[in-house]
C-alpha positions in Angstrom: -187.1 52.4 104.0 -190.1 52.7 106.8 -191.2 49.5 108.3 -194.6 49.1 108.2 -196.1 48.8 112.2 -192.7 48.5 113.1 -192.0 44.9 111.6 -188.5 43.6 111.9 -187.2 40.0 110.7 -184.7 38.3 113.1 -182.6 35.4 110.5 -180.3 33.5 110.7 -178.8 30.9 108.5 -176.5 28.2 107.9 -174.1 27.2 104.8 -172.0 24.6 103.4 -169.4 26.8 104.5 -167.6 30.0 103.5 -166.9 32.0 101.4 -169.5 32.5 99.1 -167.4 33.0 96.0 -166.6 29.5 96.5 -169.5 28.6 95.3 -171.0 27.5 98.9 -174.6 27.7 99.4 -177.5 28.5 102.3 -178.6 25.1 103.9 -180.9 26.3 106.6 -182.9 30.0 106.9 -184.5 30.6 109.8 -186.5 34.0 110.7 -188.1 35.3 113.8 -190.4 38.4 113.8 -190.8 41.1 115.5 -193.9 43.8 115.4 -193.2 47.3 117.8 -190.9 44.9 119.7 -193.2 42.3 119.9 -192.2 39.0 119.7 -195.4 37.8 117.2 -195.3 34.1 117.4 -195.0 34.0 113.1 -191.9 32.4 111.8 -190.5 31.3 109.1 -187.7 28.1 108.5 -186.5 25.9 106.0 -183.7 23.6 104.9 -182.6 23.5 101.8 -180.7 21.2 99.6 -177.5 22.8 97.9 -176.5 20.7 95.5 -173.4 20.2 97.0 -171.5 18.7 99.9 -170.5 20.8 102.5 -167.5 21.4 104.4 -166.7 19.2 107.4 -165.7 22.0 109.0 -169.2 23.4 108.4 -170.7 20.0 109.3 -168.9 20.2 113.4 -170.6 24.0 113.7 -174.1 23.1 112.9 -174.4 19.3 112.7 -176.4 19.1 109.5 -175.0 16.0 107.5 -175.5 16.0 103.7 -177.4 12.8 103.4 -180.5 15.0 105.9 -180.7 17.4 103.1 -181.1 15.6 100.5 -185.2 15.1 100.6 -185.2 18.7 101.0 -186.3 21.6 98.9 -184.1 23.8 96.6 -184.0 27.8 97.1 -185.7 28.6 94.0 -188.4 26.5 95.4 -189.2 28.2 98.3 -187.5 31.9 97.3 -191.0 33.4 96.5 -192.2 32.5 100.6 -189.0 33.6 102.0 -188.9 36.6 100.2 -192.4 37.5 100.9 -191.9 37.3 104.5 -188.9 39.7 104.3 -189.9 42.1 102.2 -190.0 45.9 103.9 -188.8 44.7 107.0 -185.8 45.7 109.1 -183.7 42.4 109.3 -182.0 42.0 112.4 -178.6 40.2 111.8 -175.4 39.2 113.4 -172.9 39.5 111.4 -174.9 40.3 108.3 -172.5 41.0 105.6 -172.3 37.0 106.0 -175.7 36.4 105.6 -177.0 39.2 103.2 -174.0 37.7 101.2 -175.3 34.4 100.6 -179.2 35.3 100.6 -177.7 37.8 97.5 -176.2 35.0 96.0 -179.0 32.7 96.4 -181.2 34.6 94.7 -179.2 35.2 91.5 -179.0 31.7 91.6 -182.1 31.2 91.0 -182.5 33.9 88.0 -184.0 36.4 90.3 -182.0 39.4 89.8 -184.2 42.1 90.9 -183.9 40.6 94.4 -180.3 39.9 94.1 -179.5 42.8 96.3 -181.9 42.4 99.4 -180.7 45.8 101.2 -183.1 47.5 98.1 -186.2 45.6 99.7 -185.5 45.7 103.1 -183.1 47.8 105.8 -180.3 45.9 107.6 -179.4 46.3 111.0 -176.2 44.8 112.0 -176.4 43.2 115.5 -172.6 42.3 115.6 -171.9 46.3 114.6 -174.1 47.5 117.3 -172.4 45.0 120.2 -168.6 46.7 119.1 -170.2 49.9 119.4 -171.8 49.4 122.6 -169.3 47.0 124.3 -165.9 48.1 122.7 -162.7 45.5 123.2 -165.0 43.1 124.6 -166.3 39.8 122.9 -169.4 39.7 120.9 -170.1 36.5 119.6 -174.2 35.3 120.0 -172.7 33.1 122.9 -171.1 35.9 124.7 -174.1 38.4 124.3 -176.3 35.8 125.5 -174.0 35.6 129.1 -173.7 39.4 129.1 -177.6 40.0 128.8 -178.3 36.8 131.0 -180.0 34.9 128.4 -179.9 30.9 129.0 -178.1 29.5 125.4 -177.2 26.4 127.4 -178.7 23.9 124.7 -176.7 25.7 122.0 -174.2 22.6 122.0 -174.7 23.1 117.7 -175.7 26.3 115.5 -178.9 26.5 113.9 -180.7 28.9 112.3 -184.0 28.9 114.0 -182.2 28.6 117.7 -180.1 31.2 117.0 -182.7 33.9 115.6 -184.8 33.2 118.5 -181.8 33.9 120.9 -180.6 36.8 119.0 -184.2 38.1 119.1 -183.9 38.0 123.0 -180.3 39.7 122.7 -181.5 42.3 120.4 -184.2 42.9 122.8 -182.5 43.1 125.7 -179.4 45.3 124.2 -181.7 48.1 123.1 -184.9 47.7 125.4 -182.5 47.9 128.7 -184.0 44.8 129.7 -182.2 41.3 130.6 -185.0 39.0 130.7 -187.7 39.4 128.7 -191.4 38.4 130.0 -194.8 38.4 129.0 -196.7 42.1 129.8 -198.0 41.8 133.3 -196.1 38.7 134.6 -194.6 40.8 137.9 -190.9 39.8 136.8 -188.3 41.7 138.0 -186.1 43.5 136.9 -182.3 41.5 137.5 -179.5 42.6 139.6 -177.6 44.7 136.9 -180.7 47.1 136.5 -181.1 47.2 132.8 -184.9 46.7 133.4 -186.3 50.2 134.0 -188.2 51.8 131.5 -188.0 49.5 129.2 -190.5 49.1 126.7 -193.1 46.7 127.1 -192.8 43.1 125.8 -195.7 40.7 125.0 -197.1 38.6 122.6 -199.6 39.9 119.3 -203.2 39.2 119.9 -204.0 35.9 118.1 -206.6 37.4 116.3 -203.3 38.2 114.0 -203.6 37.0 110.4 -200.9 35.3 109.5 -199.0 34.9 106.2 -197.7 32.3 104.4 -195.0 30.0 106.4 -193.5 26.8 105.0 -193.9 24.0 107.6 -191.5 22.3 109.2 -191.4 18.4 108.0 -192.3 15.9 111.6 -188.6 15.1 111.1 -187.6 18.4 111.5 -189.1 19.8 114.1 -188.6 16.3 116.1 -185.0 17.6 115.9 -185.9 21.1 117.0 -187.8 20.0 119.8 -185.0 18.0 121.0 -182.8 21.1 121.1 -185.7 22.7 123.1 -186.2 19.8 125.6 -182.4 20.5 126.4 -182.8 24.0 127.2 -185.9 23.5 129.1 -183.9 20.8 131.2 -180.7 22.9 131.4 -183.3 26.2 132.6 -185.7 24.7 134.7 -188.5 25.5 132.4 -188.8 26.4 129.0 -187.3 29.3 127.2 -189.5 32.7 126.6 -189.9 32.4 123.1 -191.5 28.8 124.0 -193.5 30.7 126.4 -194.8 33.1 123.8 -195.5 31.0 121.3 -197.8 28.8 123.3 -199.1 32.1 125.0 -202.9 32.9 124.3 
């Protein structure tokens, strides 16, 4: 399937916990794009209540208790958004047999069964896949990418869906751009000391003028908590991370 201007989707999500034939559900979807390797600014992210309790085990990865869900919207409530803002793009996934998984499930869940199997609507590129492949008998987790391709994951004390598409946006980036640190087009940064940096293709923000689509809004409540995770990579950086930079950009 041929992205349209290039469009990719960067997502990420969080469950109750695993498998899915357990009947666990998606709590948390979070989605970055990316237009001609252009980080655009557009997002989109959501929690969702499941109708269930999750796992504890679940609970200590990404810190989101039951009893915060619980004000929060169902799949089938928000699965004509998400789906619109997926559709045709390349979805950029760690791990994605994991996540297409439950995004399949999710959606047969909710009696839509012409978009029960996503890989028809949209190709799937594999992040974790392309790591093995690139760096063989070496780890690949999100954590140990960011270290390899000197990205600063230092506030990533929990998972979350949002944070981690925004880092894996920078990984993916950075693994197939040849770049390390990503900056704004004309910024004079240098390239680092392992000399990924040359060549690489040019990173920068969409002209505003962009129309955007539809996006479901963070509640105050929930992006008081993102923000929080932000102020800690800020402090932990010495100044906020690129995406931050991008977003505010223009």
């Amino acid at each position: 399937m041929e992205q349209p201007n290039n469009r990719s989707v960067v997502l990420d999500t969080e469950t109750t916990g695993m498998p899915v034939s357990d009947g666990h559900r998606i709590i948390e979807i979070g989605c970055v794009e990316v237009i001609g390797r252009r980080l655009t600014g557009r997002n989109f992210h959501v929690y969702l209540q499941p109708d269930r309790a999750s796992d504890e085990g679940a609970i200590g990865v990404h810190g989101i208790t039951d009893s915060f869900l619980l004000d929060k919207p169902r799949f089938a409530e928000v699965a004509d958004e998400f789906f619109e803002f997926i559709q045709g793009a390349q979805l950029i996934i760690h791990n994605a047999a994991f996540d297409v998984g439950f995004i399949n499930s999710e959606f047969a869940l909710a009696g839509q069964h012409d978009r029960a199997d996503i890989a028809q609507h949209c190709t799937i590129l594999d992040t974790l896949m392309m790591a093995r492949a690139r760096h063989p008998g070496q780890r690949n987790s999100l954590d140990a990418l960011c270290k390899r391709y000197g990205i600063d994951n230092s506030g990533r004390d929990l998972h979350g869906a949002l944070l981690d598409s925004e880092l894996l946006a920078d990984v993916y980036l950075s693994m197939t751009g040849g770049q390390t640190s990503l900056s704004l087009a004309g910024d004079g940064a240098e390239d680092n000391e392992n000399g990924q940096g040359g060549g690489g293709s040019e990173i920068r923000r969409l002209p505003s003028s962009r129309t955007p689509g539809r996006i479901i809004r963070a509640t105050p409540d929930e992006l008081a908590a993102h923000l929080a995770r932000l102020d800690v990579v800020a402090k932990s950086a010495g100044g906020p991370a690129l995406w931050q930079t991008l977003g505010e950009a223009g």
